[in-house]
C-alpha positions in Angstrom: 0.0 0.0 0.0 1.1 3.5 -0.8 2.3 6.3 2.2 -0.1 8.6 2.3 2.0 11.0 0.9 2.4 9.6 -2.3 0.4 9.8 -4.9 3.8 8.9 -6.7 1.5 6.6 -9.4 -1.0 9.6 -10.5 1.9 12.0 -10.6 4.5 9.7 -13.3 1.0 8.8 -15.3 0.5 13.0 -15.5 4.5 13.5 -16.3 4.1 10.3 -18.7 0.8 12.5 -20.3 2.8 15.5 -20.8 6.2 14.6 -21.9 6.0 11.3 -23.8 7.2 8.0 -23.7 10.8 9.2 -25.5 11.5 11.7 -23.2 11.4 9.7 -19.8 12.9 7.1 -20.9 15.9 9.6 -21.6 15.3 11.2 -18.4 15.4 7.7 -16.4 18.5 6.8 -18.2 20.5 9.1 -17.1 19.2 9.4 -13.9 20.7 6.0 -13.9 23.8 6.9 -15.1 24.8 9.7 -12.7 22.7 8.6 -9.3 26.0 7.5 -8.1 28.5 10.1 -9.0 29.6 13.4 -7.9 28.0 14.6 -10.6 24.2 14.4 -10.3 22.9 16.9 -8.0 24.7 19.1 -10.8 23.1 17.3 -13.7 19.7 17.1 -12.0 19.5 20.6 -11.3 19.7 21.3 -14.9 17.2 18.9 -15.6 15.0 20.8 -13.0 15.5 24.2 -14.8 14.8 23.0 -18.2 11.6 20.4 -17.4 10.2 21.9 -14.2 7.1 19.5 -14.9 9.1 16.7 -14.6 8.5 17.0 -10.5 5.9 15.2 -8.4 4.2 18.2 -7.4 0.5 19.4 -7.5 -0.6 22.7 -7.0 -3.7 22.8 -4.6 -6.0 23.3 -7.7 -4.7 20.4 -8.9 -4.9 18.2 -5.5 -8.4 20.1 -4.9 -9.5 19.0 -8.9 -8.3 15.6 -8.3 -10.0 15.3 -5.4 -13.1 16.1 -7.0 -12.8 13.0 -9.8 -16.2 10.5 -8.9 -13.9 7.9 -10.6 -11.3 8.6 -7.5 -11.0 5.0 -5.9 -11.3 5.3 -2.2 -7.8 4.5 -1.5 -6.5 7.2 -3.7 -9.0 9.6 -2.5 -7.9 9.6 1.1 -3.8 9.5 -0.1 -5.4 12.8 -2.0 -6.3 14.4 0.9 -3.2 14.0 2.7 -1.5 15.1 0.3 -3.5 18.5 0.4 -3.2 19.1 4.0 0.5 18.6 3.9 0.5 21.1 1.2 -2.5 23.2 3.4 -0.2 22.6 6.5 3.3 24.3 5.3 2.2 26.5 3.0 -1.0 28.6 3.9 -3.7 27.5 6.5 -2.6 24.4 9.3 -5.9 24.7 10.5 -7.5 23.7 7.6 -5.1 21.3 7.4 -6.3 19.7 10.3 -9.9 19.7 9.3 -8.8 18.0 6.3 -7.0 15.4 8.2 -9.8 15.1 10.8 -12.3 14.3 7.2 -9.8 12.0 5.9 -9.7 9.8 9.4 -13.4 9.3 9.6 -13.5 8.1 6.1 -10.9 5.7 7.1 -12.1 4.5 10.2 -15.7 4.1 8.3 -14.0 1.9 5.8 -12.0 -0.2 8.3 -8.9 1.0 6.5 -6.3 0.8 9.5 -3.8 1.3 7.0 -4.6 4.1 6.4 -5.7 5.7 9.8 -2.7 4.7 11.6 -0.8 6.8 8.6 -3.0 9.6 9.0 -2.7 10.0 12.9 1.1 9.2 12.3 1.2 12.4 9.7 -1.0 14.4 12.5 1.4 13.5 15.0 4.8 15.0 12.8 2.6 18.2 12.3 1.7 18.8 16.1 5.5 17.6 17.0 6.7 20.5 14.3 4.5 23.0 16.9 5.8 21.8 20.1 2.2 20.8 20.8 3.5 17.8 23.5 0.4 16.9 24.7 -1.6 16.5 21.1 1.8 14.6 19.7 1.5 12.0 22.0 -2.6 11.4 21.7 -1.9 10.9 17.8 0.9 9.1 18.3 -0.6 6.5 20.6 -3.5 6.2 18.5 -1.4 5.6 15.5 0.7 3.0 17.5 -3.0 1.0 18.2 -4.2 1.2 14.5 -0.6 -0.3 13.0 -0.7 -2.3 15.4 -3.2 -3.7 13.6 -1.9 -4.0 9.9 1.2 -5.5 8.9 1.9 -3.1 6.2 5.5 -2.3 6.8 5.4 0.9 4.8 2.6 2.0 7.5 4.7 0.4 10.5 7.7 2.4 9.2 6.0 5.7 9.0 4.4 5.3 12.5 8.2 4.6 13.8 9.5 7.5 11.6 6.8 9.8 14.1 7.5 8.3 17.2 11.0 9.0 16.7 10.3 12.6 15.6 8.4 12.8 19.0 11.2 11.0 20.8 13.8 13.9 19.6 11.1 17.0 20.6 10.8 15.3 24.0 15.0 15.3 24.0 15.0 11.3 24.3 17.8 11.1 21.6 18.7 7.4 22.1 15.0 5.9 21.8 14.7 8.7 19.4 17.0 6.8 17.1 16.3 3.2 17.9 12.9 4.1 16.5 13.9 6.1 13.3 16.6 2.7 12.7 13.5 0.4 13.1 11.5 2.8 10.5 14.7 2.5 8.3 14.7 -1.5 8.5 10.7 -1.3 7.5 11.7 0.7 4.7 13.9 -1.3 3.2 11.3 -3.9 3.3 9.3 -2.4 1.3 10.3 0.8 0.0 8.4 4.7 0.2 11.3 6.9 -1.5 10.0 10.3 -0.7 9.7 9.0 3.5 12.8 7.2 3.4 14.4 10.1 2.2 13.1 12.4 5.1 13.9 9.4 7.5 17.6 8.9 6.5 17.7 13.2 6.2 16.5 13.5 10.5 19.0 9.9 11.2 21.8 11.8 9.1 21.3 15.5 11.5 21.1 13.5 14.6 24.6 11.7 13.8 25.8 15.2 12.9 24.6 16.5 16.3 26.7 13.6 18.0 29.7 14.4 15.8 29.8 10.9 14.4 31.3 11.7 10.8 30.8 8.0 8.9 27.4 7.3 10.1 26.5 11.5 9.2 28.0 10.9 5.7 26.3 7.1 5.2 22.7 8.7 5.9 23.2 12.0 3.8 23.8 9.6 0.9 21.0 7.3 1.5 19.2 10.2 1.6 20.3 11.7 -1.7 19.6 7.7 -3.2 16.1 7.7 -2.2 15.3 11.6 -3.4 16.7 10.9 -6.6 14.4 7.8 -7.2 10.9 9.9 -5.7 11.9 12.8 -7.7 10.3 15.1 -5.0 11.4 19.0 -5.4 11.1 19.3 -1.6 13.3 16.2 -0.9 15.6 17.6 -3.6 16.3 20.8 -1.9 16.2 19.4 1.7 18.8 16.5 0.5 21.2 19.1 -1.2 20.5 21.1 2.2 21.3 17.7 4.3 24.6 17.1 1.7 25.8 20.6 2.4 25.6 19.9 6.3 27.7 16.8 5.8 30.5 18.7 3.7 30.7 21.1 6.3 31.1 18.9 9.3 34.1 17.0 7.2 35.6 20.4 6.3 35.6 21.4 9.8 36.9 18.7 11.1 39.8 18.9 8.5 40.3 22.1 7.5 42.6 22.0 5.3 40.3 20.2 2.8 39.3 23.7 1.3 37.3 21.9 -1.6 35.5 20.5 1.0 34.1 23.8 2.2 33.6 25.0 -1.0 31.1 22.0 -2.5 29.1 23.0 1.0 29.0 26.3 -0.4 28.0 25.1 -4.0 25.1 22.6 -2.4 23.3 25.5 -0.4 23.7 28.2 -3.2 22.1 25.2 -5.1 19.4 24.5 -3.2 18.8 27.8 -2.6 18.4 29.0 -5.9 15.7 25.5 -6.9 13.6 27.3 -3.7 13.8 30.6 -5.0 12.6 29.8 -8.3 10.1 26.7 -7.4 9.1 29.2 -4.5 5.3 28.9 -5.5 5.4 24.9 -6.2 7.7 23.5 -3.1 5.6 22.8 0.4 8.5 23.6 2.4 9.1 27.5 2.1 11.0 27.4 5.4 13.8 25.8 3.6 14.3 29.4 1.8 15.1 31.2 5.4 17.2 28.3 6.3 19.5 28.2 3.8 19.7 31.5 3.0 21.0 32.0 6.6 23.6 28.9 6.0 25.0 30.4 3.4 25.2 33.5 5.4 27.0 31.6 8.2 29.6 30.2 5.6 30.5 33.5 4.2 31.2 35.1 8.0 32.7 32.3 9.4 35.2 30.6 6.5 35.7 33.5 4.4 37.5 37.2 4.2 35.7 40.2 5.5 35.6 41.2 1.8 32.7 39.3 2.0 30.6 40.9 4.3 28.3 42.3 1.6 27.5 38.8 0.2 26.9 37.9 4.4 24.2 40.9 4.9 22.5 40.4 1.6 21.9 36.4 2.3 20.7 37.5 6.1 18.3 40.3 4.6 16.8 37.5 2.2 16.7 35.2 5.1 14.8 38.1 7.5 12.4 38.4 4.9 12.0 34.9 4.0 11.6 33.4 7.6 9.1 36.2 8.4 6.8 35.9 6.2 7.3 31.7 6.8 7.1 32.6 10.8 10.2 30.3 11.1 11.1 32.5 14.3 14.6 30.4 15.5 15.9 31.1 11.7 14.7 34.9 12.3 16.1 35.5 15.6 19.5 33.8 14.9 20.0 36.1 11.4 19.0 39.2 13.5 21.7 37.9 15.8 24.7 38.0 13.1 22.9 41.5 11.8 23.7 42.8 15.4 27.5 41.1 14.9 28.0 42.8 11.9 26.4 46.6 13.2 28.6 45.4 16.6 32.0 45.5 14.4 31.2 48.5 12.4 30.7 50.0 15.7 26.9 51.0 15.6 25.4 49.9 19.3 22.1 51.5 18.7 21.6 49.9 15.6 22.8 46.7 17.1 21.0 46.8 20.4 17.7 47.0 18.4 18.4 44.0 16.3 19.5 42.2 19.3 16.1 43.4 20.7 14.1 41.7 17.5 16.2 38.5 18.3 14.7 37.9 21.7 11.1 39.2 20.8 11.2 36.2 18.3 12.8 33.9 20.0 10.2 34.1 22.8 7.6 33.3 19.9 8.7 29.6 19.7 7.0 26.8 21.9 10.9 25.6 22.9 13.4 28.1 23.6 16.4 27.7 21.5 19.2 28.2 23.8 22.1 27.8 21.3 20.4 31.2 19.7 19.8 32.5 23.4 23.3 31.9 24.3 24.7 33.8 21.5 22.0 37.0 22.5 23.9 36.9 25.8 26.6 37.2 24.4 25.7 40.1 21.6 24.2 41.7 25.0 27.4 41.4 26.9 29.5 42.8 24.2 27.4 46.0 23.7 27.1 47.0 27.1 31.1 46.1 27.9 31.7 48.9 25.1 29.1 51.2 26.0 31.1 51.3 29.6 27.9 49.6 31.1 30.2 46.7 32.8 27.9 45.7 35.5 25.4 45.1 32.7 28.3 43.2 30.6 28.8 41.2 33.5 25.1 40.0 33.9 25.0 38.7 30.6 28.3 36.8 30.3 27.0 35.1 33.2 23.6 34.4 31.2 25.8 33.6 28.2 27.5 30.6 30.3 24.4 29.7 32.1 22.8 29.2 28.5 25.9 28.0 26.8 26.1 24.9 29.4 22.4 23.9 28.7 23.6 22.9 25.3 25.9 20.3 27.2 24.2 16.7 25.4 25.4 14.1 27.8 23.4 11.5 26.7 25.4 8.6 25.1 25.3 7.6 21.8 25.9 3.6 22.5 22.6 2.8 21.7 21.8 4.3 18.5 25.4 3.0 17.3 24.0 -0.9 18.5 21.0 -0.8 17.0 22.5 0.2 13.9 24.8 -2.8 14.3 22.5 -5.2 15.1 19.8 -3.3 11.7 23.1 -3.9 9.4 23.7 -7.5 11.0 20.3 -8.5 11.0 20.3 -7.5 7.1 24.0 -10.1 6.5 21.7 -12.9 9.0 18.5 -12.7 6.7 20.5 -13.3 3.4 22.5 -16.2 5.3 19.3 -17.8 6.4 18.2 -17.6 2.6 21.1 -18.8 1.1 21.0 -21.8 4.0 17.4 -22.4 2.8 18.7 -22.9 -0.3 21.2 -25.2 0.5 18.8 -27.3 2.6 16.6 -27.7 0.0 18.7 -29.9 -2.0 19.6 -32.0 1.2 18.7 -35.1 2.3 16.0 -34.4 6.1 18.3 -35.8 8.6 21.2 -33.0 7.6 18.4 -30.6 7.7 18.6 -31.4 11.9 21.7 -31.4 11.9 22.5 -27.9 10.4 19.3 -26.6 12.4 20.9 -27.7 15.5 24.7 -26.5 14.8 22.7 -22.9 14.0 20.9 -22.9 16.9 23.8 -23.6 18.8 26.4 -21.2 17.4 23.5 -18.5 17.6 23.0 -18.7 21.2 26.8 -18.8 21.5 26.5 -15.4 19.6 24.3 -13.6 21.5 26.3 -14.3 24.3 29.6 -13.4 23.5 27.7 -10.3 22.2 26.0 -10.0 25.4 29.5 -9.9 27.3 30.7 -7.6 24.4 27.8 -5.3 25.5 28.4 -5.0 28.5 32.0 -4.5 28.3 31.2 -1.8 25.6 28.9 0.1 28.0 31.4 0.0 30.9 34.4 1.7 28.7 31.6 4.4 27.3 30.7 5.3 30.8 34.5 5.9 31.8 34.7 7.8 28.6 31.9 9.8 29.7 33.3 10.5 32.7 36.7 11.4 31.2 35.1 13.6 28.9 33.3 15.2 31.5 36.3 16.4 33.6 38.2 17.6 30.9 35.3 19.7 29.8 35.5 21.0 33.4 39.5 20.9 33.3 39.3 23.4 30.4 36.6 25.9 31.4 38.5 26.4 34.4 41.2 27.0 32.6 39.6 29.1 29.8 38.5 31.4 32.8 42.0 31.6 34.1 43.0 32.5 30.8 40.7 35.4 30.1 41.4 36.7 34.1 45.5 37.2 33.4 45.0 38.6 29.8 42.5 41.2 31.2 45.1 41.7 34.0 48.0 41.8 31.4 45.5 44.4 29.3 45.3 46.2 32.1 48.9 46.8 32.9 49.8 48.0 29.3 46.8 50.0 29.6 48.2 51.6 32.5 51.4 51.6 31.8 51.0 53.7 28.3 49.3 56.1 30.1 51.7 56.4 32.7 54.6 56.7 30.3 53.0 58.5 27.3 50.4 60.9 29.8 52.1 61.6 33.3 55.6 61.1 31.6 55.0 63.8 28.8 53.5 65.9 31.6 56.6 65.5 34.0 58.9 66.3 31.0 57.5 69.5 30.1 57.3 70.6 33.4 61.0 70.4 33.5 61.8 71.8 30.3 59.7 74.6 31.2 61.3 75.1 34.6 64.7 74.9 32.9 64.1 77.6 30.8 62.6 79.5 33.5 66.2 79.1 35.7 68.1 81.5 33.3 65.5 84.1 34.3 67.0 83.5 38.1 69.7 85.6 38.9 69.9 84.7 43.0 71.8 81.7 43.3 69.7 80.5 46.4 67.2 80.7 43.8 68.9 78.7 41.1 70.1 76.0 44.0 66.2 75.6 44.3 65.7 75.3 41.1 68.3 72.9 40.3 67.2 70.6 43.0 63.5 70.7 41.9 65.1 69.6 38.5 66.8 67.1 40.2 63.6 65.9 41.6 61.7 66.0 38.8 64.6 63.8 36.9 64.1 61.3 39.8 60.4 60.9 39.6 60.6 60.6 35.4 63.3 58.1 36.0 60.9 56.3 38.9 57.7 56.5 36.8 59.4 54.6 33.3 60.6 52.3 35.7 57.6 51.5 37.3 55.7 51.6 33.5 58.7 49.4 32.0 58.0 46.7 35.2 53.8 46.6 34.3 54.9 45.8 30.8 58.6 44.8 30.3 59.2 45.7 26.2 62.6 43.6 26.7 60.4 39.9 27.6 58.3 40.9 24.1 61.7 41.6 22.0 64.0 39.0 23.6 62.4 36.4 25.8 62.0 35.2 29.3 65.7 34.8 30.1 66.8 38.4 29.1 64.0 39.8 31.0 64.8 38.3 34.0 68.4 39.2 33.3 67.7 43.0 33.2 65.4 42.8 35.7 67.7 41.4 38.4 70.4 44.0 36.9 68.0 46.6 37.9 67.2 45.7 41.4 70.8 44.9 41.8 71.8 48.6 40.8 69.4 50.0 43.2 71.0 47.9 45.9 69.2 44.4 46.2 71.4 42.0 46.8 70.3 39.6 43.5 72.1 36.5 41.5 70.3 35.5 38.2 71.4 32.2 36.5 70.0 31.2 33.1 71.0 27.5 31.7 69.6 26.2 28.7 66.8 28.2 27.7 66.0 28.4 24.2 63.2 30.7 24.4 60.7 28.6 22.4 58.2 29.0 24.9 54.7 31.5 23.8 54.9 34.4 24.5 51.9 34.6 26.7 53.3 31.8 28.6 55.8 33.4 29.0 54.5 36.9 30.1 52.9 34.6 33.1 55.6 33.0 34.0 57.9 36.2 34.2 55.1 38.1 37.0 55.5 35.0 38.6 59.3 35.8 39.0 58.2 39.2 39.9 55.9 38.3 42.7 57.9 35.9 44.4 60.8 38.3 44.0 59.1 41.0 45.5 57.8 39.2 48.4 61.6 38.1 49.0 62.4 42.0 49.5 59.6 43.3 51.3 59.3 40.2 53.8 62.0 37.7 54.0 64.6 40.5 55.0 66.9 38.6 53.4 71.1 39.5 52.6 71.0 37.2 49.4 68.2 36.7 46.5 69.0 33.8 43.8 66.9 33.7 40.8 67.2 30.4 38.7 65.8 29.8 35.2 66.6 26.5 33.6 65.5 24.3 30.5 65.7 20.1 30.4 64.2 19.2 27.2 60.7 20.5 26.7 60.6 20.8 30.1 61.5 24.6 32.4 62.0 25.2 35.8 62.3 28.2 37.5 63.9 28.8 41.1 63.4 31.8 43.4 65.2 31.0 46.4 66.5 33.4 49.7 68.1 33.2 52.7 65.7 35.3 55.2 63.8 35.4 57.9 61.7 31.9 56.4 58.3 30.4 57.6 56.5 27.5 58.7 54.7 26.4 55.6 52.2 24.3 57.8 51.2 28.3 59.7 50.8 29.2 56.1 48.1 26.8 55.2 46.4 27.0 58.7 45.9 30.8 58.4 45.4 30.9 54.8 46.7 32.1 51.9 47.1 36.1 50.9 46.0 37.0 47.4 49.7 37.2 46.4 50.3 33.8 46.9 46.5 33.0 45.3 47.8 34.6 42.3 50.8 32.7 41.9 49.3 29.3 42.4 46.0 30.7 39.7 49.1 31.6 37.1 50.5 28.5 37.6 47.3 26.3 37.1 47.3 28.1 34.0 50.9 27.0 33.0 49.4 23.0 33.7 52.3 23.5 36.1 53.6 22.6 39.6 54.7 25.1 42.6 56.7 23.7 45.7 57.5 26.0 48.7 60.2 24.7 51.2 61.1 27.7 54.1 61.9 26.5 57.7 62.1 29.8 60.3 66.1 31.4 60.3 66.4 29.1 57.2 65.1 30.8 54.0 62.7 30.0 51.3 63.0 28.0 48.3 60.0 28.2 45.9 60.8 25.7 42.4 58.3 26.0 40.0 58.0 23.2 36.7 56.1 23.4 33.7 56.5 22.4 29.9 57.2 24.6 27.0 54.2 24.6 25.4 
């Protein structure tokens, strides 16, 4: 029996009507000829373009006109009106949709045709799921479970599955999400429906992008493209270039330097693209316009120059457009988010602030809130107000951005989908064995049939328990992945944090330190040039001892003040590395009468630069404590390199402590600092001091 979609068989005997014999048996030769190259979406495109009646699609005059036909078999009539409310549903009026669907069931149920009921609440369950509408989704879907449960149709099991599974995913139940849409695969192949096989392997292909698994992403995308090109559907033709695209991208990104790869992403949405644009009054699916005008957007910001920016605002002004008048509202909001980037960058906050304003007015339209589009509001938010000056306000939403941002953490496991497609691809090898073995048992004599029946069953059961131990070993190691996975996320957004505190510290300093040296250094200067000029106007030498002292003073506190700007940022650590930095640094305190020893060994100044800006106020800190506190007669500084591997010693023999009195009475935020810098380093800091002995702090980290 036919989905209830279809309609496939009226549609070919209109095509065969209008363009002859001749010229589909040249269209379905090469169709042939190319379904399996690189080549097709390319060829079939043009084919598109040249015979745009060569598609499966009826106008609603047509669907209403056919519908209308007395010689309209039952069977046909109520695949008709399906087809119509899907059309009624995406492209004008879902409530008349409905009605139509509600028509079309009692008909069914009046005919006993469970067939076709259990397809219809099946296709009223997708449409409710699309709407968020939890509580109407799961009334269909359990009626459409009871009617298939009821028919043996596989093509009506398989589309009952393929809703479940689409409910499964809005209720964020990912792994029975996909054990159902597998077992609606396995139906299909059964006994084929192209056009819901395609939109079946399209949802399995996103989910396996979602989880970052690459082979089983790419293995759908092309079953879907298989199945579009044998239903000839205009809206699985656009959605499968769409679903191709996605797959490019996620193998370009995870090898970037595969440039082609990014490029035939580029070339599959500008494709399906233009087919919606043109087809815009003949495809069902209008939504796919907003969509992947916005993806093409994305590409052009995010892979290519800024010469591009043009090409980036003109795809997000067509997608604006597009998804409002489609009321896709998480395609709106998330273009009116990279509007408010791009007005961010050129500077305009007003401008941007509004956009940003549009975003969460439309986000707040949809029954779910998207938080991958909320988190990236927050963020928009927090970069406006941190450059209006409004930090307390920048604050607040970087804290929302994080909050949102770790919502989109998906710890569920993907160990079940990945079985079930196992045992769906080994269940497929075990059916053509157990013909083949039927085969071979037919030309045997009765008692080897017993025999071979009883080695089988035998060596089955011996499977599925070596399998059973496999599973179970298999779920063990995923949960200590898990786990694993789980700390290092934490490991690294500690570490991220760390990382943004010291370069707003090290920010900071320069900040300060230009404007100590360029602002009160330029001031102190001409102060004294002006006083020196003033001094040959003094003709009392009491006067001119005055004046020369005040110069004096003045050459003191300009000296003092570049030295304190040159400490905040040292311009010697930028130009030759850690070692000569500490060098001149200890030459510096030694010339003002600190008692200091630097040794450098081995260093070969390979290390980042940021790294080693951290490590250097490190130095500094533990150096400066060792004058003000340790009153000690001798400070030894030593920086060495073994391998990949530095360590750096700051050692003196004062006063001391008890490390233990440390701990108990907690540490100040000096030290605080030094052990946060080092975290950052993925470092190690030991402190040995005994009272009258000294202090010896060793720090160890690796190059890079």
């Amino acid at each position: 029996m036919r989905s209830i979609f279809g309609v496939i068989a009226t549609s070919n005997s209109i095509h065969n009507r209008i363009l002859g014999k001749p010229l589909l048996s040249i269209y379905h030769t090469f169709i042939r000829l190319f379904q399996h190259t690189k080549f097709f979406f390319a060829f079939l495109f043009m084919v598109l373009g040249l015979l745009p009646s060569l598609h499966a699609h009826l106008s609603e005059d047509s669907l209403r006109l056919a519908l209308a036909q007395k010689r309209l078999s039952n069977q046909e009539r109520l695949e008709t009106m399906g087809r119509l409310a899907d059309f009624l549903y995406y492209r004008r009026d879902p409530q008349q949709a409905y009605e139509l669907l509600q028509k079309a069931l009692k008909s069914s149920k009046l005919q006993a045709n469970n067939d076709q009921t259990a397809s219809l609440y099946a296709i009223l369950a997708l449409q409710s799921s699309n709407e968020g509408n939890t509580q109407f989704t799961l009334l269909n879907l359990d009626s459409a479970v009871f009617y298939a449960k009821k028919t043996e149709n596989k093509r009506t099991n398989a589309l009952v599955q393929f809703a479940k599974g689409t409910t499964q995913l809005m209720q964020n139940e990912a792994q029975e999400a996909i054990a159902s849409l597998l077992n609606a695969a396995k139906l299909f192949d059964e006994d084929h429906d192209y056009s819901y096989e395609s939109r079946l392997y399209i949802t399995i292909s996103t989910i396996y992008s979602q989880w970052s698994d690459l082979p089983n992403q790419n293995k759908y995308a092309r079953a879907a493209l298989r199945s579009a090109g044998r239903c000839r559907d205009l809206d699985l033709l656009i959605a499968t270039y769409r679903c191709t695209a996605n797959n490019f991208m996620a193998h370009y990104e995870a090898d970037t330097i595969r440039k082609p790869l990014l490029d035939s992403a580029l070339l599959r949405n500008k494709a399906a693209f233009s087919l919606a644009q043109k087809n815009k009054d003949r495809i069902i699916h209008i939504t796919e316009i907003a969509a992947l005008a916005k993806n093409i957007a994305v590409i052009y910001d995010q892979y290519f120059s800024t010469s591009y920016q043009d090409s980036v605002r003109h795809y997000l002004e067509i997608a604006i457009e597009e998804a409002r008048d489609s009321k896709e509202n998480a395609v709106l909001a998330d273009s009116y988010v990279m509007l408010a980037k791009q007005q961010i960058e050129k500077g305009y906050l007003t401008e941007a602030e509004m956009l940003v304003g549009n975003a969460i007015m439309t986000l707040h339209q949809e029954p779910v809130i998207n938080h991958e589009i909320e988190a990236k509001i927050f963020y928009c938010l927090a970069t406006i107000k941190e450059r209006q000056g409004d930090l307390n306000g920048a604050l607040r939403n970087y804290k929302l951005y994080v909050d949102a941002y770790t919502d989109l953490f998906n710890t569920e496991k993907m160990s079940l989908g990945k079985k079930l497609e196992a045992q769906y691809e080994a269940g497929k090898k075990e059916k053509a064995l157990f013909v083949l073995q039927q085969q071979v048992q037919f030309n045997q004599k009765l008692n080897r049939i017993y025999i071979a029946f009883s080695l089988t069953s035998f060596l089955t059961l011996l499977f599925l328990f070596y399998a059973y131990k496999q599973r179970i070993k298999a779920m063990k190691q995923q949960e200590k992945l898990h786990q694993m996975e789980v700390t290092k996320i934490k490991q690294e957004h500690r570490i991220s944090l760390l990382s943004a505190m010291l370069d707003g510290q090290e920010q900071e300093r320069s900040r300060l330190a230009r404007d100590l040296h360029d602002g009160l250094g330029g001031l102190l200067s001409g102060v004294k040039i002006e006083l020196a000029g003033f001094m040959q106007l003094l003709k009392d030498d009491n006067q001119q001892q005055i004046m020369n002292r005040t110069l004096q003073h003045l050459d003191g506190a300009i000296g003092e003040l570049r030295r304190i700007a040159h400490s905040m940022m040292p311009e010697i650590l930028m130009r030759y590395g850690l070692g000569e930095a500490i060098r001149e640094y200890c030459q510096k305190l030694k010339s003002s009468g600190v008692n200091i020893q630097c040794q450098i060994y081995h260093y070969t100044n390979y290390m980042e630069p940021s790294r080693q800006l951290v490590l250097y106020r490190i130095m500094q800190e533990l150096v400066n404590n060792a004058v003000k506190h340790a009153h000690s007669s001798l400070i030894l500084v030593q920086l060495q390199q073994i391998e990949q591997y530095i360590t750096l010693i700051v050692e003196d023999d004062g006063k001391g402590f008890d490390v233990k009195d440390l701990i108990a009475a907690g540490k100040g935020a000096g030290l605080t600092n030094i052990e946060s810098r080092v975290e950052f380093l993925n470092g190690s800091i030991d402190f040995h001091s005994e009272i009258g002995a000294g202090t010896t702090v060793t720090i160890e980290c690796h190059e890079t």
